[in-house]
C-alpha positions in Angstrom: 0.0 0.0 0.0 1.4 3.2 -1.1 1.6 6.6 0.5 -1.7 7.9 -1.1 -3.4 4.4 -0.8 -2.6 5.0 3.1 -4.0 8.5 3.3 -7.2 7.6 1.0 -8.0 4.6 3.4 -7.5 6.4 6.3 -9.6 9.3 5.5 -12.4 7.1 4.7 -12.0 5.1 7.9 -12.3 9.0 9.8 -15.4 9.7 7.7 -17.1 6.3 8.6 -15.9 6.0 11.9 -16.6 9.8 13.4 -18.6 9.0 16.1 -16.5 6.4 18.0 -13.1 8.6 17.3 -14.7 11.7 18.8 -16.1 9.4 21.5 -12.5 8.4 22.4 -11.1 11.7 22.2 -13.2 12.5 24.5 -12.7 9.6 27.1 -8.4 9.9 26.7 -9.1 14.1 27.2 -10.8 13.4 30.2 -8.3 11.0 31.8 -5.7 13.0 30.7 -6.8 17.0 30.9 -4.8 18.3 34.0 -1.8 16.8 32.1 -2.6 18.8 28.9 -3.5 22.1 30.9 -0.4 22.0 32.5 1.9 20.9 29.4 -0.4 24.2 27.4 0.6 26.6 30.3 4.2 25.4 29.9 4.7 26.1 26.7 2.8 29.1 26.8 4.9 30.6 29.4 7.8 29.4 27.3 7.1 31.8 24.8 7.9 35.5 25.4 5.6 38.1 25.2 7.3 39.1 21.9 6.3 35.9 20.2 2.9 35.7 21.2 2.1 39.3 20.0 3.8 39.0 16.7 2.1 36.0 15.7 -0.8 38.3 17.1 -0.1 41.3 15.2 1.1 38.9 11.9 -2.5 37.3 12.2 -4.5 40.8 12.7 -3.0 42.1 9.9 -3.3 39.2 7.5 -7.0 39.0 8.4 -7.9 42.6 8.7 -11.3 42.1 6.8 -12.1 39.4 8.0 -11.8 40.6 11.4 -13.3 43.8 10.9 -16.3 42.0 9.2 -16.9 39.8 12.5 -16.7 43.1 14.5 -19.2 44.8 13.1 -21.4 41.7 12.7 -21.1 41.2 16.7 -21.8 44.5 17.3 -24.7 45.2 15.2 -26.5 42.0 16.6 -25.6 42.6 20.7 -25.2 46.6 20.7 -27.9 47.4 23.2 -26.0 44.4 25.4 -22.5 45.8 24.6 -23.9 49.3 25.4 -25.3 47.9 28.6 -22.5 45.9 29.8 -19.9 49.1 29.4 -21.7 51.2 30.9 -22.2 48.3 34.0 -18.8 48.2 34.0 -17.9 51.6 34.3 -19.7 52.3 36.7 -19.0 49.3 39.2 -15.4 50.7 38.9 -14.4 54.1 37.9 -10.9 53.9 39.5 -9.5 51.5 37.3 -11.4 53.3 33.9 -9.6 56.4 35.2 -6.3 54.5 35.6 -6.6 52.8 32.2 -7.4 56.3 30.5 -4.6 58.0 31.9 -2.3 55.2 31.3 -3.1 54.9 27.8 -3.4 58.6 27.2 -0.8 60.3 29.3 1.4 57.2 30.5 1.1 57.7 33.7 -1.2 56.1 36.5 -4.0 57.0 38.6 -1.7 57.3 41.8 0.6 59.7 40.3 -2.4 61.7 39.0 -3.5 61.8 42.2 0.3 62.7 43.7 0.1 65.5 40.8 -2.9 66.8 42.5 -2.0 67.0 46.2 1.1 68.7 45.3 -1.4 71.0 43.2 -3.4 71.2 45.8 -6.4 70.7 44.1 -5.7 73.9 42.2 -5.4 74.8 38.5 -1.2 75.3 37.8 -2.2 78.2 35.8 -5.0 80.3 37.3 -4.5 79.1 40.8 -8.6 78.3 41.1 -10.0 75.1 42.3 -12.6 73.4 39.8 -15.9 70.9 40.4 -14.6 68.9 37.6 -11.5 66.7 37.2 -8.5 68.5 36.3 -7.0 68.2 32.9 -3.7 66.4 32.0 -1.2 69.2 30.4 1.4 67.2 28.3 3.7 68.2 25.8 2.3 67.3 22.6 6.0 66.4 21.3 7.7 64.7 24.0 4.2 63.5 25.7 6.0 64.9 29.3 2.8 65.8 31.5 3.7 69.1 32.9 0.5 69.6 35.1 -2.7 69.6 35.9 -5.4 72.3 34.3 -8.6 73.7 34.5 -10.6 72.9 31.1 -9.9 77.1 30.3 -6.4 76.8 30.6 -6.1 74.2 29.0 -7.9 75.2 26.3 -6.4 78.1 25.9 -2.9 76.3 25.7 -4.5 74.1 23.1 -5.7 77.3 21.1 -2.2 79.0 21.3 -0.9 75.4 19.6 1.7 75.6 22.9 3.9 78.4 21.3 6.0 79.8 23.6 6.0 83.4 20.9 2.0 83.4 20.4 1.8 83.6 24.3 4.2 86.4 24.4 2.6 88.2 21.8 -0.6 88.4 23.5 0.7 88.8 26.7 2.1 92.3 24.9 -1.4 92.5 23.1 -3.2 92.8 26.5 -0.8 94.8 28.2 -0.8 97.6 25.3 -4.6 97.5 25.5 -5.3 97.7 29.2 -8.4 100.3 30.0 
């Protein structure tokens, strides 16, 4: 029996025989699944993070569509439910939202925002007044340093002036020229 004989015969022996090969999958999984979780989480751990999330990355990006197809198609079916859930979910813990925000955003965590603050003292770096609202993360938008915290005005108003140092001056000399 050749090669291809081999692999035609054993096909068909798969195709009539299903049942009773799932049947024993099933039995030797069961005897055997502590054995195959632990050997998984070996080599799982085995592999750095660099591996896994280039295979990751590889995959994403090789099934973009696809994947972007599914997304959509999950989240026109469960919206209300996804809606729902996040909005369960924020609520239940705003700490860690805040943390994850201000990690992702500004790189820095909820216990130095809050460090930032105190030494602040709950005050605005710019005009010195203390706000209702959460203060705002100033950061350099080229190095992403956080330089303080800011009422919305000020911060704002840095944001309008595009953080030149020469557009501040300028009005600065503006106002001062024009007092009444």
């Amino acid at each position: 029996m050749n090669a291809e004989q081999k692999s035609a015969y054993n096909k068909a022996y798969r195709v009539a025989n299903w049942d009773r090969i799932l049947e024993r999958r099933k039995k030797w999984y069961a005897a055997n699944a502590d054995r195959e979780r632990n050997r998984s989480k070996k080599y799982a751990a085995a592999l750095s993070k660099d591996v896994k999330h280039g295979r990751q990355r590889r995959y994403r990006e090789a099934n973009r569509d696809k994947l972007s197809a599914y997304t959509r198609k999950r989240y026109k079916e469960k919206r209300a439910a996804i809606l729902l859930y996040n909005k369960q979910r924020r609520a239940e813990r705003p700490e860690v939202e805040q943390d994850w925000y201000l990690r992702t955003e500004y790189g820095i965590s909820l216990a130095e925002y809050n460090a930032l603050r105190t030494k602040q003292k709950g005050l605005c770096a710019i005009c010195r007044k203390s706000q209702k609202k959460r203060l705002s993360v100033d950061h350099c938008h080229t190095t992403g340093r956080v330089r303080g915290l800011l009422c919305d005005r000020c911060n704002h108003g840095l944001g309008h002036f595009k953080d030149e140092i020469a557009f501040l001056q300028r009005a600065i000399k503006y106002l001062a020229e024009h007092v009444a």
